[in-house]
C-alpha positions, 0 to 999 in steps of 0.5 A: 208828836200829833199835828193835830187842830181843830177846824174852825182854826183852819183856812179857807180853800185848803183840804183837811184830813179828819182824825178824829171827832171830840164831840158826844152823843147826837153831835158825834152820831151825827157826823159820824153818820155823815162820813166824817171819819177819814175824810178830806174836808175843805171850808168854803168859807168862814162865817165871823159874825154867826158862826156858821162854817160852810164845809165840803166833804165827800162831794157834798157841801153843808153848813155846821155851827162853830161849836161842832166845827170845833169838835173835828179835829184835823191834820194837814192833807198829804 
């Protein structure tokens, strides 16, 4: 049974294991080149009204859009 979710359905200030990408091309490329396979991410915090998401991941913070927040698919971090 996968536990799986998207990001953007998480909350902030609680750490995230990634799974896996469901993105294409140059979104997917991107992240990948990032270091978002097995990583541990956190929000920082939550955008409602522009959408933006700011993440930490691997001792770096940066800031993605809903759409490719939603692409990363997470489970709990154990």
């Amino acid at each position: 049974m996968e536990s799986f979710f998207s990001l953007c359905q998480g909350y902030e200030n609680i750490r995230y294991k990634i799974v896996k990408i469901d993105a294409s091309g140059k979104v997917k490329r991107r992240l990948l080149d990032l270091g978002f396979v097995d990583a541990s991410v956190i929000i920082l915090k939550k955008s409602n009204f522009k959408g933006v998401f700011l993440l930490q991941i691997r001792g770096y913070v940066l800031s993605l859009k809903r759409k490719e927040v939603s692409s990363i698919m997470v489970e709990n971090y154990r």
